[in-house]
PyMOL Python script that loads the backbone (N, CA, C, O; Angstrom):
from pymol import cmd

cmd.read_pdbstr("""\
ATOM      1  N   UNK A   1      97.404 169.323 163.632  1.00  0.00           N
ATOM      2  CA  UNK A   1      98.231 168.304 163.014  1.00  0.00           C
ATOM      3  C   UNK A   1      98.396 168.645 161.533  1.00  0.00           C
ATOM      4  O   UNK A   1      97.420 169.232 161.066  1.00  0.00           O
ATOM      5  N   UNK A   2      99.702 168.347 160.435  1.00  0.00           N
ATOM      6  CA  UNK A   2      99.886 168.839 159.750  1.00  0.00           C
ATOM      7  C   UNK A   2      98.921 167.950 158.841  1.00  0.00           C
ATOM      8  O   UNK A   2      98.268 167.016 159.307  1.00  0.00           O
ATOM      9  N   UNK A   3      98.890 168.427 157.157  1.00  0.00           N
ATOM     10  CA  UNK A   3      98.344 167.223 156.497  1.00  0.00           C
ATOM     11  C   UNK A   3      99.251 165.675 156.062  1.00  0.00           C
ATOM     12  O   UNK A   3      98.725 164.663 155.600  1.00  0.00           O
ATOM     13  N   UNK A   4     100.622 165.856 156.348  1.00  0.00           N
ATOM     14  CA  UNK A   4     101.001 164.775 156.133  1.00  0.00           C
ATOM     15  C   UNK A   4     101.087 164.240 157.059  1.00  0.00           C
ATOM     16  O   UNK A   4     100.645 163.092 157.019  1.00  0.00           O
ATOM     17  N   UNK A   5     101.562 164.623 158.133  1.00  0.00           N
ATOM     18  CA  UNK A   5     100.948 163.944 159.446  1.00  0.00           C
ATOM     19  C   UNK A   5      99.475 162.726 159.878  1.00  0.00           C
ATOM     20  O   UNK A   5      99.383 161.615 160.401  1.00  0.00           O
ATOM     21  N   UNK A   6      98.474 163.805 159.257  1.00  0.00           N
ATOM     22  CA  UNK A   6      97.083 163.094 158.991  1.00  0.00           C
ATOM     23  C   UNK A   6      97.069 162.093 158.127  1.00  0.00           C
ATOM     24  O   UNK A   6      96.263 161.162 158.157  1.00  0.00           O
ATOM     25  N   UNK A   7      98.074 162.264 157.218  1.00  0.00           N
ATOM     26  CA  UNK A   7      97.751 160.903 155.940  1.00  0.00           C
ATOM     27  C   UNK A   7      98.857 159.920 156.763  1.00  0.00           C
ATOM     28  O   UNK A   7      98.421 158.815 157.084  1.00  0.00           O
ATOM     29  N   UNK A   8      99.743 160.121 156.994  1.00  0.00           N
ATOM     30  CA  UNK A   8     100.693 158.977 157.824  1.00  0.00           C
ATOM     31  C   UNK A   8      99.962 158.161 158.727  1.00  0.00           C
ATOM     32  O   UNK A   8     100.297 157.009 159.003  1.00  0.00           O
ATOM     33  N   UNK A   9      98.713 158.891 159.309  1.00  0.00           N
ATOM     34  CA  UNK A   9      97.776 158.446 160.218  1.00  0.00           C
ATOM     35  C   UNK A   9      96.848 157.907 160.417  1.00  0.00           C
ATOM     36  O   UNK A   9      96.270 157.459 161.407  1.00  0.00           O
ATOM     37  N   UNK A  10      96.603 157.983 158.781  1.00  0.00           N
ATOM     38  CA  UNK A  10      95.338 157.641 158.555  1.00  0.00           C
ATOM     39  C   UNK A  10      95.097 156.200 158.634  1.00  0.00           C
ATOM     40  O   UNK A  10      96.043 155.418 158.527  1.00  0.00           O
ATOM     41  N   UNK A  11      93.413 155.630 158.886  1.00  0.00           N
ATOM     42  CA  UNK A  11      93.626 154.024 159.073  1.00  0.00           C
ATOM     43  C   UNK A  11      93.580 152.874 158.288  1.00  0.00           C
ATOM     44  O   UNK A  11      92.993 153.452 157.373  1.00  0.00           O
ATOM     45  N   UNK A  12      93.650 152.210 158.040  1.00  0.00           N
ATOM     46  CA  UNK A  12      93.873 150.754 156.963  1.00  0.00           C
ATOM     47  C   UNK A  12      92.232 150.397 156.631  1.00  0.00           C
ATOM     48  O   UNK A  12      92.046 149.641 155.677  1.00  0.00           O
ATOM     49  N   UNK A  13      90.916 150.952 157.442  1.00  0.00           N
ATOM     50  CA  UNK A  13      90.059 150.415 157.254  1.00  0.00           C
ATOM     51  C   UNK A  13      89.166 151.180 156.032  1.00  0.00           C
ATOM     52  O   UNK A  13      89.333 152.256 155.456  1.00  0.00           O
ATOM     53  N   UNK A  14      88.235 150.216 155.919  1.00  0.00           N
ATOM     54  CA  UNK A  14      86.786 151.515 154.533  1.00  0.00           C
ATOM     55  C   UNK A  14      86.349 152.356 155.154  1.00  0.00           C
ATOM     56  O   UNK A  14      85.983 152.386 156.329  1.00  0.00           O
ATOM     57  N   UNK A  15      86.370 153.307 154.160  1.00  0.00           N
ATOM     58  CA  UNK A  15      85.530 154.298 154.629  1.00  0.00           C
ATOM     59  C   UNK A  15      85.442 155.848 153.567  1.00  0.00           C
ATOM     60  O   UNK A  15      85.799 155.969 152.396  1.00  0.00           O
ATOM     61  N   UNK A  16      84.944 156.701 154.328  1.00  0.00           N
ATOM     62  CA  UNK A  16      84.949 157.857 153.354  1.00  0.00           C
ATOM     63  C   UNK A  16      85.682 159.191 153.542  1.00  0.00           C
ATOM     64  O   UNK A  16      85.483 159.652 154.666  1.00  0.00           O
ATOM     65  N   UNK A  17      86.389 159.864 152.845  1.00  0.00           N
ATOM     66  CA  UNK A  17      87.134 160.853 152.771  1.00  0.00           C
ATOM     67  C   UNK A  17      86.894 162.114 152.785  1.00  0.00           C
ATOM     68  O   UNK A  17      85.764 162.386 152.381  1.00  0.00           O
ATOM     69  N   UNK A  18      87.498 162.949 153.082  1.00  0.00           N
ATOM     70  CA  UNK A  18      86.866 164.260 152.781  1.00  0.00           C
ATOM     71  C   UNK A  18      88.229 165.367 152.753  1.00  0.00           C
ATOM     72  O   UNK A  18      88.909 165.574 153.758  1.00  0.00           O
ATOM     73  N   UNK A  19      88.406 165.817 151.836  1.00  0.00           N
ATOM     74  CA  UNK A  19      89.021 167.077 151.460  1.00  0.00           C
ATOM     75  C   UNK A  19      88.532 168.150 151.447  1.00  0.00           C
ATOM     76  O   UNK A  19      87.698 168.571 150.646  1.00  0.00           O
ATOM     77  N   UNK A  20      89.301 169.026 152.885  1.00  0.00           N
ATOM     78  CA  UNK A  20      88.493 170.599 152.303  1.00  0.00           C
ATOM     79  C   UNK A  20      89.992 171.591 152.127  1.00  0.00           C
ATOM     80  O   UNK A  20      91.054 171.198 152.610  1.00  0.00           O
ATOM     81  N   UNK A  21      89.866 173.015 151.304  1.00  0.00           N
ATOM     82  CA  UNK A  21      90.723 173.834 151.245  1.00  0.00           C
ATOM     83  C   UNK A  21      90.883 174.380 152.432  1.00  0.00           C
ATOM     84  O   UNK A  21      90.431 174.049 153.528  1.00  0.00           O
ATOM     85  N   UNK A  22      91.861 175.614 151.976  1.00  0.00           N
ATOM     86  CA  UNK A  22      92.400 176.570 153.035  1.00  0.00           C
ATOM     87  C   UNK A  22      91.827 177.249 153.801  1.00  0.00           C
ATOM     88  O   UNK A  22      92.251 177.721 154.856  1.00  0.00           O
ATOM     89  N   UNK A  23      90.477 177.386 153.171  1.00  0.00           N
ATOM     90  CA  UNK A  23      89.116 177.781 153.758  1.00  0.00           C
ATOM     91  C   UNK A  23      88.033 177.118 154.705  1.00  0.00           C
ATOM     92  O   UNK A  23      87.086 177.746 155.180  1.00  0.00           O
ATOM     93  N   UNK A  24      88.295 175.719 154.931  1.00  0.00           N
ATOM     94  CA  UNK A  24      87.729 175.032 155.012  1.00  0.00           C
ATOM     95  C   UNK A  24      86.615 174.295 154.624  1.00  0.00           C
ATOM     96  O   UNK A  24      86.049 173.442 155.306  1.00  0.00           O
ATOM     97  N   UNK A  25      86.188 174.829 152.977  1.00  0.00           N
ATOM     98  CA  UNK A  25      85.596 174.408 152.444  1.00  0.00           C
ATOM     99  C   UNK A  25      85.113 172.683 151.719  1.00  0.00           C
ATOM    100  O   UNK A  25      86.105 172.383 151.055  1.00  0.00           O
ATOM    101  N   UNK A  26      84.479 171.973 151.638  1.00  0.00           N
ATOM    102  CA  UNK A  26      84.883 170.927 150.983  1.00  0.00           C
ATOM    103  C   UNK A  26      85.371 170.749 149.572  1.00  0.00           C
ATOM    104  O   UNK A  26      84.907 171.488 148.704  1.00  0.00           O
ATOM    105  N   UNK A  27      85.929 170.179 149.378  1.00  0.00           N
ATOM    106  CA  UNK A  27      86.483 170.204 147.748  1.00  0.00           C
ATOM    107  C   UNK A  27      86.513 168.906 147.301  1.00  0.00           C
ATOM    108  O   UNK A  27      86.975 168.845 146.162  1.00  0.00           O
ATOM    109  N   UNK A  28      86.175 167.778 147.794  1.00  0.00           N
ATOM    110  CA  UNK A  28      86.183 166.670 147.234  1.00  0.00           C
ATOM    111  C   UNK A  28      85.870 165.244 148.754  1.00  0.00           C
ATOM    112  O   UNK A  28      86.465 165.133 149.826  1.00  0.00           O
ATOM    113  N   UNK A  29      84.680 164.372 148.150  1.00  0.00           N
ATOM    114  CA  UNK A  29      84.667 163.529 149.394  1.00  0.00           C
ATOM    115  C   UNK A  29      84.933 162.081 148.415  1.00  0.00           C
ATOM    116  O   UNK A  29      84.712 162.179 147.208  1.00  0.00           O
ATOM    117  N   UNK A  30      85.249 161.202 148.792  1.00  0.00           N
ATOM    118  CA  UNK A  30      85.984 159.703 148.151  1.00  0.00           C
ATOM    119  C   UNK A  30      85.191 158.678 148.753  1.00  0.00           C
ATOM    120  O   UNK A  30      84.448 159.011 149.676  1.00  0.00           O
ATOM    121  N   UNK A  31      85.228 157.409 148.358  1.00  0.00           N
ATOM    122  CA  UNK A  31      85.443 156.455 149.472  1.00  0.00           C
ATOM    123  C   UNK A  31      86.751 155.503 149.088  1.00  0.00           C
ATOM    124  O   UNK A  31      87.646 155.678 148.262  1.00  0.00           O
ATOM    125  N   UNK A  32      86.486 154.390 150.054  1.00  0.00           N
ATOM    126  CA  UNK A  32      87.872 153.638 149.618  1.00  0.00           C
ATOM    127  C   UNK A  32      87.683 152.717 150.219  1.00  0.00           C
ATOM    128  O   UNK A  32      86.715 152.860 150.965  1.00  0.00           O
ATOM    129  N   UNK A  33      88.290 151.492 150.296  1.00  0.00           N
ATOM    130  CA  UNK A  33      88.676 149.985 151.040  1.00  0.00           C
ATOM    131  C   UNK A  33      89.326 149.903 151.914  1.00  0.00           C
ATOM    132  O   UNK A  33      89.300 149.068 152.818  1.00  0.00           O
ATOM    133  N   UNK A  34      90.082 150.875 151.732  1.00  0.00           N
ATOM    134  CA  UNK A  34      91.478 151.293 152.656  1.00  0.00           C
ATOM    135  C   UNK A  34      92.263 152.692 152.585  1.00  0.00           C
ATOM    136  O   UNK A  34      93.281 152.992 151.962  1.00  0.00           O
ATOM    137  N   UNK A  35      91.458 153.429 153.419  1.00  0.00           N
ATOM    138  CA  UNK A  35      91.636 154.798 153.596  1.00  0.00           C
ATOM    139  C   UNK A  35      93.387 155.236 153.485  1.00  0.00           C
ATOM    140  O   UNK A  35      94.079 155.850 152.672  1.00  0.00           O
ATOM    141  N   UNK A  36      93.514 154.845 154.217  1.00  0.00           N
ATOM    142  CA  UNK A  36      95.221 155.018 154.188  1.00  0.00           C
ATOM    143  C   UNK A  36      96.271 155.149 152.874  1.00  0.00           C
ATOM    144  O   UNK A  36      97.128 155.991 152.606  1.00  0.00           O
ATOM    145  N   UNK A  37      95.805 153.910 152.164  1.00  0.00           N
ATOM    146  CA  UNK A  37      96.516 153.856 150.998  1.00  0.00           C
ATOM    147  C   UNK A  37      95.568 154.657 149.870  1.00  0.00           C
ATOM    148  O   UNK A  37      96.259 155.244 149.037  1.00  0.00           O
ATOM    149  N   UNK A  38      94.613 154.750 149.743  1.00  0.00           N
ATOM    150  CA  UNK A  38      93.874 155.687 148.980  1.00  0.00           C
ATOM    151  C   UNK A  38      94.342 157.124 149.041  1.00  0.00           C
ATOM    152  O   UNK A  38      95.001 157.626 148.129  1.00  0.00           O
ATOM    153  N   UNK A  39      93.969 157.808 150.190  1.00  0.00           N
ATOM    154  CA  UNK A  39      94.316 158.896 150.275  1.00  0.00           C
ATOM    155  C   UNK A  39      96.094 159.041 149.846  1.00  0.00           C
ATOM    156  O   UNK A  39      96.499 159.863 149.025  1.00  0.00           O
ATOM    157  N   UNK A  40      96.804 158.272 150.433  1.00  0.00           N
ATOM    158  CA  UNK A  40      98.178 158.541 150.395  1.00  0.00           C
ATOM    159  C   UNK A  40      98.351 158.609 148.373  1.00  0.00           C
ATOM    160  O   UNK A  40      99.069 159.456 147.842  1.00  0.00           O
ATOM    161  N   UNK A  41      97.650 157.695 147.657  1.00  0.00           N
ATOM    162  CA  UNK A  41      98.134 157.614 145.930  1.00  0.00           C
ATOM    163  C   UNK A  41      97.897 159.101 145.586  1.00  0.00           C
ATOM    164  O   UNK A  41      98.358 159.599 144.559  1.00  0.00           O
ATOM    165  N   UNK A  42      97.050 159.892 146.618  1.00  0.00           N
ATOM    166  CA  UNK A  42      96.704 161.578 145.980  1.00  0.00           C
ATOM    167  C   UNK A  42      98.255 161.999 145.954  1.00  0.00           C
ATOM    168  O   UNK A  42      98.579 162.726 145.015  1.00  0.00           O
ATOM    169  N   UNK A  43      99.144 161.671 146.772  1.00  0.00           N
ATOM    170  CA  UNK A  43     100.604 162.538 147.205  1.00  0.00           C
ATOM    171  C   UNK A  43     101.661 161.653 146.618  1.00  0.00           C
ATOM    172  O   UNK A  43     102.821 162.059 146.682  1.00  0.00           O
ATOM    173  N   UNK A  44     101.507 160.930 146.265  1.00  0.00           N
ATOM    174  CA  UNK A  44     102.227 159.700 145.857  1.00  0.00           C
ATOM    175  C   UNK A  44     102.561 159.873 144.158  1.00  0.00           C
ATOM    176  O   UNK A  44     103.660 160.077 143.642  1.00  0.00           O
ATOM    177  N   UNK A  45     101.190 159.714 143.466  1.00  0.00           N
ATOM    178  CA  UNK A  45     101.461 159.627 141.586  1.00  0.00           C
ATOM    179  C   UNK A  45     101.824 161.010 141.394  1.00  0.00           C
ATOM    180  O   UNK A  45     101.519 161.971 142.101  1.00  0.00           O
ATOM    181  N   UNK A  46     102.585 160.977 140.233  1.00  0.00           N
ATOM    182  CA  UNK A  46     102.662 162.148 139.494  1.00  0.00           C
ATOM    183  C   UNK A  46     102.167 161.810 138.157  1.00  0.00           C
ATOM    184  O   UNK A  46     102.060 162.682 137.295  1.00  0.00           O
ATOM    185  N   UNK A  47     101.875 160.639 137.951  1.00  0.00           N
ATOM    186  CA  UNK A  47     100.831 160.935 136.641  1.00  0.00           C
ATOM    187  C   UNK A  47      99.271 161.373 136.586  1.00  0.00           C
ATOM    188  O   UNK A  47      98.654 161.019 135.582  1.00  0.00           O
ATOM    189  N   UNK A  48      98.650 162.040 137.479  1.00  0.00           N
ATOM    190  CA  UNK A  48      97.581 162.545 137.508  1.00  0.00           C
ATOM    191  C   UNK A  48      97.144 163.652 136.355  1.00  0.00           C
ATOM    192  O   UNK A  48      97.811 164.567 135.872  1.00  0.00           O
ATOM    193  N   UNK A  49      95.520 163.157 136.038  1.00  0.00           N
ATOM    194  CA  UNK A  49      95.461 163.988 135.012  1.00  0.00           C
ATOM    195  C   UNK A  49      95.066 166.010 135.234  1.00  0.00           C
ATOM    196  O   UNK A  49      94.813 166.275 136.409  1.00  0.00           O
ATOM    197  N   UNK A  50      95.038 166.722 134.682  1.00  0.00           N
ATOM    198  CA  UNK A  50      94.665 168.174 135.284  1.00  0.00           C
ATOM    199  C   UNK A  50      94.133 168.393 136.691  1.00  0.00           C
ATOM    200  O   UNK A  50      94.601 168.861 137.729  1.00  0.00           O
ATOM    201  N   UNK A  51      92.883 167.833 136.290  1.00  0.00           N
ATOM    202  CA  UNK A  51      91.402 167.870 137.425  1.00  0.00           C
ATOM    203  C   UNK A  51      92.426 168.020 138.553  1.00  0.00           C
ATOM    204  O   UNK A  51      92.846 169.073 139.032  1.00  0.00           O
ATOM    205  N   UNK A  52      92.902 166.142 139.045  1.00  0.00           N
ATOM    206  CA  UNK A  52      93.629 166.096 140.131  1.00  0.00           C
ATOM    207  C   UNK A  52      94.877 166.595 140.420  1.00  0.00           C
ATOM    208  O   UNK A  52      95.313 166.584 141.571  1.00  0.00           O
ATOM    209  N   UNK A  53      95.576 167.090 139.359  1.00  0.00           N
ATOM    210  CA  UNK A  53      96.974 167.942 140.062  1.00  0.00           C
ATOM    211  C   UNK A  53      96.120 169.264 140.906  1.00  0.00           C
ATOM    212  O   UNK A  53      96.468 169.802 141.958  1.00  0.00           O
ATOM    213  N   UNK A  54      95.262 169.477 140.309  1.00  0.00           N
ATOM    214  CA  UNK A  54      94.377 170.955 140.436  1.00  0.00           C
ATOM    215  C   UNK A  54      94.091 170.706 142.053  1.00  0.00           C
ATOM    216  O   UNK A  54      94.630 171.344 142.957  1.00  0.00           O
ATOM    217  N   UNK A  55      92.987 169.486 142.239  1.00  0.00           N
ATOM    218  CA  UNK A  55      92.637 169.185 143.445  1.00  0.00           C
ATOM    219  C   UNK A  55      93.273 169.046 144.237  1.00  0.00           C
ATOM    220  O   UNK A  55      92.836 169.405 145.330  1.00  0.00           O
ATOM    221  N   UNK A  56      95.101 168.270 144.166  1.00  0.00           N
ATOM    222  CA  UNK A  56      96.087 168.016 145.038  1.00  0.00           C
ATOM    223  C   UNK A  56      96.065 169.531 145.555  1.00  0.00           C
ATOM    224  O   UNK A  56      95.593 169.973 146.602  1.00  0.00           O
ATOM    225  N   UNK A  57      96.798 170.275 144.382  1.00  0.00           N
ATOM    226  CA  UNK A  57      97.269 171.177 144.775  1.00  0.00           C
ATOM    227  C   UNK A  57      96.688 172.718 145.712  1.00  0.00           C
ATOM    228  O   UNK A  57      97.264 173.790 145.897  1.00  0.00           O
ATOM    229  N   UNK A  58      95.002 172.109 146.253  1.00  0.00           N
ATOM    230  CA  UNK A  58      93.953 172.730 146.676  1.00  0.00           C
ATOM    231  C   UNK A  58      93.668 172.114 148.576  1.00  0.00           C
ATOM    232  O   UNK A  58      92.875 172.437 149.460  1.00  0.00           O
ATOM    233  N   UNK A  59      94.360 171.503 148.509  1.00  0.00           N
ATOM    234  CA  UNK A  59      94.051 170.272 149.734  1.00  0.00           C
ATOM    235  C   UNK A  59      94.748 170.686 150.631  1.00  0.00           C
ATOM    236  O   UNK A  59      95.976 170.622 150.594  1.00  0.00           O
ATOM    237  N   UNK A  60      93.926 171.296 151.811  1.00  0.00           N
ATOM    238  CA  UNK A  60      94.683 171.905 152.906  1.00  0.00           C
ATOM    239  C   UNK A  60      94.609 171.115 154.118  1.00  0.00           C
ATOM    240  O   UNK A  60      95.438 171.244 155.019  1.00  0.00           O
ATOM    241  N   UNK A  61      93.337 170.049 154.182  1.00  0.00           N
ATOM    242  CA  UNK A  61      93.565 169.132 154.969  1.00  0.00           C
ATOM    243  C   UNK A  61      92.333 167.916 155.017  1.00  0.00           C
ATOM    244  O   UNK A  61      91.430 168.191 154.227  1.00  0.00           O
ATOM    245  N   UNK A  62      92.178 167.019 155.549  1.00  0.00           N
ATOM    246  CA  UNK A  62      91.774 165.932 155.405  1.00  0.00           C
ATOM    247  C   UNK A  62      91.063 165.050 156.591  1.00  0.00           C
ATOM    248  O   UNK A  62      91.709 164.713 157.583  1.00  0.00           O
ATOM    249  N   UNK A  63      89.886 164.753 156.440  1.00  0.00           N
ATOM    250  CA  UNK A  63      89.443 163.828 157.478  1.00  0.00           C
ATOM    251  C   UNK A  63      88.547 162.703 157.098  1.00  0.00           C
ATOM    252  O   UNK A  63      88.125 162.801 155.945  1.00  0.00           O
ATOM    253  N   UNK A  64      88.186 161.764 157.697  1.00  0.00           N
ATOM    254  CA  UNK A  64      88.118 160.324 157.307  1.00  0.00           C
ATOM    255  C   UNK A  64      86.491 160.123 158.153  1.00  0.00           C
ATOM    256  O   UNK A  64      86.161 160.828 159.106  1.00  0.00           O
ATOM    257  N   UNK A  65      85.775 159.216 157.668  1.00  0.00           N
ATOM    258  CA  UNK A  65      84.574 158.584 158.476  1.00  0.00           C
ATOM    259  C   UNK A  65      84.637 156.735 157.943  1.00  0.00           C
ATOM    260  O   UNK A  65      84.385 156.175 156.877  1.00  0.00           O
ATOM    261  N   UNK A  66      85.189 156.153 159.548  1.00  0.00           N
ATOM    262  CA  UNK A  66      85.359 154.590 159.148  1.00  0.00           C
ATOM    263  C   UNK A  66      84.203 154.320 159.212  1.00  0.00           C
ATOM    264  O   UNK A  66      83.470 154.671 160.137  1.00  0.00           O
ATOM    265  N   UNK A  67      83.746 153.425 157.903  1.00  0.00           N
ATOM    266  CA  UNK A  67      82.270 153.002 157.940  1.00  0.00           C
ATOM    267  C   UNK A  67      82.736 151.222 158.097  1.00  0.00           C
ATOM    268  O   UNK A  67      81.861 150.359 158.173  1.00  0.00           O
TER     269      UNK A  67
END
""", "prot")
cmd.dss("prot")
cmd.show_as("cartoon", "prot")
cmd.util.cbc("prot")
cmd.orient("prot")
């Protein structure tokens, strides 16, 4: 499944995130209130500061743990 696919998909509930690269490495884990809309503000703002354009632009795909 693609990664925007996965974020279209993702669910409305809390929980925690996980970003890994092209490698499958991890590159960043989150939590949130609401996975869905969290993850989606990564693809969404363009006012992000360095760090996160850096991290967007590192994010090959994405998976979720509803707690």
């Amino acid at each position: 499944m693609k990664l925007h696919e996965k974020i279209k998909n993702a669910p409305l509930d809390p929980g925690c995130y996980i970003y890994r690269n092209a490698l499958g490495e991890v590159i960043y884990i989150g939590k949130a209130k609401n996975l869905k809309k969290r993850i989606s503000q990564y693809f969404q703002n363009k006012d992000h500061d360095e760090k996160t354009r850096q991290l967007v632009s590192e994010i090959a795909d994405v998976e979720w743990i509803i707690t």
